[in-house]
C-alpha positions, 0 to 999 in steps of 0.5 A: 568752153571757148577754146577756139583751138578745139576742133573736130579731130580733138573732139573725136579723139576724148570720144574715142578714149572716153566712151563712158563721157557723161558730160562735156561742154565744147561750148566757144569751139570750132566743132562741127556736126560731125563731131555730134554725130560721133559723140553720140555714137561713141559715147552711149552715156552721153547726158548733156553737151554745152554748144553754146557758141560754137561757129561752125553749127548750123541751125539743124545740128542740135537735132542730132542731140534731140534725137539721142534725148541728150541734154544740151545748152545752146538754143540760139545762143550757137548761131548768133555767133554767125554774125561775128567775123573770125 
């Protein structure tokens, strides 16, 4: 969590070579919904993500986790990031 160097590429090459990930916490990173969309994808036994922060979600991009029923933390917390210059 907070690795601000963290990106998508990064993110899309553990999902790649981890495909029974249970558990990860990107939280503080500069990950994209993109990357949800790809976890979920490849990582069939995906149970919980931390997005706790990450500045590049938008308000709509925990429901890719919502509709995969994966556990995440976040709620608010991800966007209030938005009022913080980088």
């Amino acid at each position: 969590m907070g690795c601000a160097n963290v990106k998508d590429e990064g993110v899309k090459d553990l999902a790649h070579k981890l495909k029974y990930l249970e558990d990860i916490d990107i939280g503080g990173t500069l990950v994209t919904g993109e990357t949800l969309r790809d976890l979920v994808t490849l990582c069939l036994n995906l149970k919980r993500v931390n997005i706790s922060g990450c500045k590049k979600l938008n308000a709509s991009d925990d429901n890719i986790l919502k509709a995969n029923k994966i556990n995440f933390e976040g709620g608010e917390d991800v966007f209030r990031f938005y009022l913080v210059p980088e």
